[in-house]
Structure formats: structure tokens, C-alpha cells
VOZA-472836 format. One record per residue: residue in three letters; residue number from 1; x, y, z of N, C-alpha, C in turn. Coordinates in Angstrom, 2 decimals, always signed. Atoms other than C-alpha are relative to their C-alpha. Example, Ala and Ser with C-alpha at 12.3 -4.5 7.8 and 13.67 -1.06 7.14 Angstrom:
2
ATOM   res     n      n.px      n.py      n.pz     ca.px     ca.py     ca.pz      c.px      c.py      c.pz
ATOM   ALA     1     +0.89     -1.19     +0.00    +12.30     -4.50     +7.80     +0.90     +1.20     +0.00
ATOM   SER     2     -0.82     -1.19     -0.06    +13.67     -1.06     +7.14     -0.77     +1.09     +0.73
***
This chain:
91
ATOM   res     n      n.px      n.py      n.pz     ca.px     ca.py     ca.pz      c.px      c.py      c.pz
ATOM   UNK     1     -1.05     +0.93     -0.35   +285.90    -47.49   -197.44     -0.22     -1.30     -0.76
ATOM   UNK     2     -0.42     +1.60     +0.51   +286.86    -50.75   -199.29     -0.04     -0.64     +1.01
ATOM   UNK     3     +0.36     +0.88     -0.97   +285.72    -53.98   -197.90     +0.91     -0.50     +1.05
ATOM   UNK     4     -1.16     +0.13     -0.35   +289.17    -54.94   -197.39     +0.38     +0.97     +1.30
ATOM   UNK     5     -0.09     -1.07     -0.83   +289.64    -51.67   -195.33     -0.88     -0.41     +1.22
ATOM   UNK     6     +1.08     +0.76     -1.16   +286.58    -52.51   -193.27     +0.70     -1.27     +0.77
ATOM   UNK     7     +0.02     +1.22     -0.52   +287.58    -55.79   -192.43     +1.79     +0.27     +0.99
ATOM   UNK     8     -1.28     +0.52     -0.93   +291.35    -54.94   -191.20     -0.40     +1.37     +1.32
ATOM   UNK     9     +0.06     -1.30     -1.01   +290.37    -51.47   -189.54     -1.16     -0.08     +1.13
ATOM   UNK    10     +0.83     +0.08     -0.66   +287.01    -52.38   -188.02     -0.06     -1.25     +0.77
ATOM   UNK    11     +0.42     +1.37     -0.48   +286.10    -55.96   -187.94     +1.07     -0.86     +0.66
ATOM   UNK    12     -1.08     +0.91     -0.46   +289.56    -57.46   -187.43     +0.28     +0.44     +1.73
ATOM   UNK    13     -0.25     -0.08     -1.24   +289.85    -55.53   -184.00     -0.93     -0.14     +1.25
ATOM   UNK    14     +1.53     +0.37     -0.93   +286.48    -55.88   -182.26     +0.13     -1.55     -0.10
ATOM   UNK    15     +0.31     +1.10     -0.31   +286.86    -59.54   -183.38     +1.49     -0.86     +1.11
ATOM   UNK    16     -1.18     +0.60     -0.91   +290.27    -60.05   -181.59     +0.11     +0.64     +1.47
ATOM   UNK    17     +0.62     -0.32     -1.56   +288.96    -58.02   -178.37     -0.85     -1.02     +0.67
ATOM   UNK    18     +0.81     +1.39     -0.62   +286.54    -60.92   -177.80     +0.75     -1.33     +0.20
ATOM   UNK    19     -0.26     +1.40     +0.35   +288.64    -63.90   -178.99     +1.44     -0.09     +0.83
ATOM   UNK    20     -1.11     +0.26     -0.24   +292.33    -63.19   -177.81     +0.35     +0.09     +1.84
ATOM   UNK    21     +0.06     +0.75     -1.33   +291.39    -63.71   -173.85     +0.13     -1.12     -0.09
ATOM   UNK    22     +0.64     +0.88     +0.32   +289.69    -66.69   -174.64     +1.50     -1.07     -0.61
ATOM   UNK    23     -0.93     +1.41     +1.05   +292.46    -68.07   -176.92     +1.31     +0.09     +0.99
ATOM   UNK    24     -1.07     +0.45     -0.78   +295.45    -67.20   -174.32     -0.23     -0.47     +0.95
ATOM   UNK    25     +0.75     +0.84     -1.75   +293.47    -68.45   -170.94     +0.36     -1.52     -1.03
ATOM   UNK    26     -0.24     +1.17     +0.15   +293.29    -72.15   -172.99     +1.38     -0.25     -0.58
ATOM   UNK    27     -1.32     +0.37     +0.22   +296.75    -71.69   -174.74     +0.81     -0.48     +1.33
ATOM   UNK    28     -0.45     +0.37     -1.40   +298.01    -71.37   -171.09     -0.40     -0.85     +0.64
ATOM   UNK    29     +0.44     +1.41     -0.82   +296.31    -74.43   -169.67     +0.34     -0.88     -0.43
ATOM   UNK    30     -0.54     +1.01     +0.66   +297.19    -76.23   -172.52     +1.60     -0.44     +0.13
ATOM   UNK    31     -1.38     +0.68     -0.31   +300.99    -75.61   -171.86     +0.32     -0.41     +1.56
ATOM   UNK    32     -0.40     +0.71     -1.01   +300.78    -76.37   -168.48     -0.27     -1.41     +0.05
ATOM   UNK    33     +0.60     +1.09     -0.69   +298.85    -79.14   -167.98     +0.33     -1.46     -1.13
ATOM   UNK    34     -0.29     +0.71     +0.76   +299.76    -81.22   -171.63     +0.62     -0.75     -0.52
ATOM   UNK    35     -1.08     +0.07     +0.50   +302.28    -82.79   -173.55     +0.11     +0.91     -0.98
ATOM   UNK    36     -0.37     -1.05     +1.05   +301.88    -79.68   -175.72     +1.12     +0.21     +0.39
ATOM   UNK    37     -0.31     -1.07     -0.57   +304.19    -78.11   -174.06     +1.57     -0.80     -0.37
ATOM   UNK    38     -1.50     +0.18     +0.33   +307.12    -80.11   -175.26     +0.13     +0.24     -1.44
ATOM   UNK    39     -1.09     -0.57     +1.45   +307.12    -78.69   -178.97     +0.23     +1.48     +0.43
ATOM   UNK    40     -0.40     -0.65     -0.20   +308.01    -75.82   -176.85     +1.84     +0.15     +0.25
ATOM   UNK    41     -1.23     +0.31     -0.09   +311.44    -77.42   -176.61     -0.13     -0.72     +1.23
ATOM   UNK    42     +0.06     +0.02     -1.11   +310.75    -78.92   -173.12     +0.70     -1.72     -0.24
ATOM   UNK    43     -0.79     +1.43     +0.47   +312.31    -82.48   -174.85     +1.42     +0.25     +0.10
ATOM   UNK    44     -1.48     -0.23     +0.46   +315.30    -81.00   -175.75     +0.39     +0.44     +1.57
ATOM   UNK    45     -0.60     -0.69     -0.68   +316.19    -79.19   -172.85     -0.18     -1.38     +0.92
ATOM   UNK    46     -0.15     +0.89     -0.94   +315.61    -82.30   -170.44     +0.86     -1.36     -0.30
ATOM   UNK    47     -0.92     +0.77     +0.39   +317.45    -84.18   -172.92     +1.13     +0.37     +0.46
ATOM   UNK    48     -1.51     -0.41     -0.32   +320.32    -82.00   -172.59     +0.40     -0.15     +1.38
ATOM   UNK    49     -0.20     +0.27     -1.25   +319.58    -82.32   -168.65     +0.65     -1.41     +0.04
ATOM   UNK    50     -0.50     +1.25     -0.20   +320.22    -86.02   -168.80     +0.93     +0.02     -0.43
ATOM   UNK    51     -0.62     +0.40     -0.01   +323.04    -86.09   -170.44     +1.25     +0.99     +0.11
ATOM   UNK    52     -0.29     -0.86     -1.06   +324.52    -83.13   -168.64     +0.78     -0.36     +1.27
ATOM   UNK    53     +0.02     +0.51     -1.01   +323.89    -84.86   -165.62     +0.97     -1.58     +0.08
ATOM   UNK    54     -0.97     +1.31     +0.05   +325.90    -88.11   -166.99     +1.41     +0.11     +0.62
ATOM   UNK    55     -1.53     -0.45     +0.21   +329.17    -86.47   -167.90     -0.03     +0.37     +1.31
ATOM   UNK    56     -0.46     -0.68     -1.36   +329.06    -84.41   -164.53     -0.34     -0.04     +0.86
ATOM   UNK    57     +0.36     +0.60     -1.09   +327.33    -86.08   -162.06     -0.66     +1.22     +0.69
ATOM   UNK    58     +0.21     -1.35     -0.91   +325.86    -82.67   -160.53     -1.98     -0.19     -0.26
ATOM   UNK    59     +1.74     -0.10     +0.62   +322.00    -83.59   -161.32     -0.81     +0.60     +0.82
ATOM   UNK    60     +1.05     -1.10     -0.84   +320.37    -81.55   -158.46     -0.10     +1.67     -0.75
ATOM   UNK    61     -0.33     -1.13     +0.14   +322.05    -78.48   -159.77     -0.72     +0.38     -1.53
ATOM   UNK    62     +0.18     -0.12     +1.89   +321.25    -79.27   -164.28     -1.12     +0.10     +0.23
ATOM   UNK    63     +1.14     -0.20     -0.25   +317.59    -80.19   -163.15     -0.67     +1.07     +0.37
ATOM   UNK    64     +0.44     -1.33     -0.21   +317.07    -77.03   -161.19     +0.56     +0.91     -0.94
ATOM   UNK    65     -0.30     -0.87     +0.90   +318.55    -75.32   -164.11     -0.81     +0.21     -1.11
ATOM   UNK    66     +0.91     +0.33     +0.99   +315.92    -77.08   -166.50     -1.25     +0.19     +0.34
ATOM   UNK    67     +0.72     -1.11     -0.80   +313.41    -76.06   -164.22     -0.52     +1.33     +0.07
ATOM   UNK    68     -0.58     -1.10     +0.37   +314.63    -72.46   -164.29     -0.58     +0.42     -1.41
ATOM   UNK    69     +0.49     -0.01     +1.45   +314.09    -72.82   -167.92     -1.27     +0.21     -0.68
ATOM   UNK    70     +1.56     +0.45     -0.07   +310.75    -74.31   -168.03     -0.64     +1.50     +0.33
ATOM   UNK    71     +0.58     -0.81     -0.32   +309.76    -71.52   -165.90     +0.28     +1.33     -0.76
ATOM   UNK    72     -0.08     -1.15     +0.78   +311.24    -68.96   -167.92     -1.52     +0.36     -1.38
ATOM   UNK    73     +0.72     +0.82     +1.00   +309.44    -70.68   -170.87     -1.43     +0.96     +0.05
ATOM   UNK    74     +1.15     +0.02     -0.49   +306.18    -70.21   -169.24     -0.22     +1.47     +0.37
ATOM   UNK    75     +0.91     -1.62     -0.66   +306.21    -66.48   -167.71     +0.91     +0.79     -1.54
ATOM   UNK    76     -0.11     -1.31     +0.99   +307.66    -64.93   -170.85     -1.50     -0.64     -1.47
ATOM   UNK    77     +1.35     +0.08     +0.29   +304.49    -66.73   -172.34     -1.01     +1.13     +0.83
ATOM   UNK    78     +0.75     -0.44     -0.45   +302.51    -65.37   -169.70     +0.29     +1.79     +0.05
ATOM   UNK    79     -0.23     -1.56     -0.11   +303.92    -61.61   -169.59     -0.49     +0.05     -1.61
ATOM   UNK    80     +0.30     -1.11     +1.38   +303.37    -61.31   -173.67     -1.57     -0.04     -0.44
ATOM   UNK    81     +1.38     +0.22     +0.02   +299.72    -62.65   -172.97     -1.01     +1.42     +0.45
ATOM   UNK    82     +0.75     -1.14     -1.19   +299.24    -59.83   -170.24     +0.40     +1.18     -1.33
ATOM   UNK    83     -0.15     -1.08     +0.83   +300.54    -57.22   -173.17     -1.18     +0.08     -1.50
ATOM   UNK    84     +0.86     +0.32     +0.60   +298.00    -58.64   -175.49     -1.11     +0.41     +0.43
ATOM   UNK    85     +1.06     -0.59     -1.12   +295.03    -58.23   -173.02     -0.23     +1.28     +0.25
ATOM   UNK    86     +0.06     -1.90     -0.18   +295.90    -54.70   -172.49     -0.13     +0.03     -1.44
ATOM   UNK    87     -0.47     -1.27     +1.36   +296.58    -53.67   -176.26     -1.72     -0.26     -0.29
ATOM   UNK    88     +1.64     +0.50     +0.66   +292.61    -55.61   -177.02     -0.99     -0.43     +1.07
ATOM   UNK    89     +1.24     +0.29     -1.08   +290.75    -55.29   -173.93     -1.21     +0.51     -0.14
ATOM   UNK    90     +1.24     +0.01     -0.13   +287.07    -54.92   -173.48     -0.09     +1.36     +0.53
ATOM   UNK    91     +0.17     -0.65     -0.55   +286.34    -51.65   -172.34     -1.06     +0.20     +0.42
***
């Protein structure tokens, strides 16, 4: 086998069984807890809440919609994490 070969067939998957827990556990803390989490769009969309909420006065309803969002945001992060985990888990 070529080194090349080695490195995508062997080494590249043993080293992303160790590392790609590791790297989505802190990705995920990072978008909760940061201001990372607004080059996820989380600017824009609360922009559009505010001025949403101008024109139509309904701001309980746009907020819980941006909300909604957010949370979407966040578990279709967290579901493609959990598909990751499985495909390069530790056995």
C-alpha cells in the first residue's frame, strides 16, 4: 500500500474515532454558551425579529418563532453530531 493509501484508509479513521467526540462535545458548548453562535445566523434572524415585531406589533408570537429557530439551529446540530458518533465510535 502507498503511503497516501495508508494514511486515508488506516490512519485517517482511527484518528477521527478518538478526536470527533472530543471536537463535537466542545463545538456544542461553544454554541451554546458563546457569542459563537451568532455566525450561525442567530444576528440575522433576531434582526429580522425586531423588525418584524415593529411593522406588526405581535412580538410574543416573532420571538417565540426566533426561538423555534434557534432551537432548530441547535438540535439539527446535535442530531448530525449523534450520526457522527455512531459512524466513528470506539468500540
Amino acid at each position: 500500500m502507498r503511503q497516501l493509501q495508508v494514511i486515508i484508509n488506516i490512519e485517517l479513521p482511527q484518528m477521527l474515532r478518538f478526536s470527533v467526540p472530543g471536537i463535537i462535545n466542545e463545538f456544542s458548548s461553544v454554541l451554546k454558551a458563546t457569542p459563537f453562535a451568532y455566525t450561525v445566523g442567530i444576528a440575522e434572524i433576531t434582526k429580522q425579529a425586531m423588525s418584524l415585531t415593529a411593522i406588526t406589533l405581535n412580538g410574543v408570537q416573532i420571538y417565540t418563532l426566533a426561538g423555534v429557530l434557534y432551537f432548530i439551529i441547535y438540535k439539527v446540530f446535535t442530531l448530525l453530531a449523534g450520526v457522527f458518533e455512531k459512524k466513528y465510535r470506539i468500540s
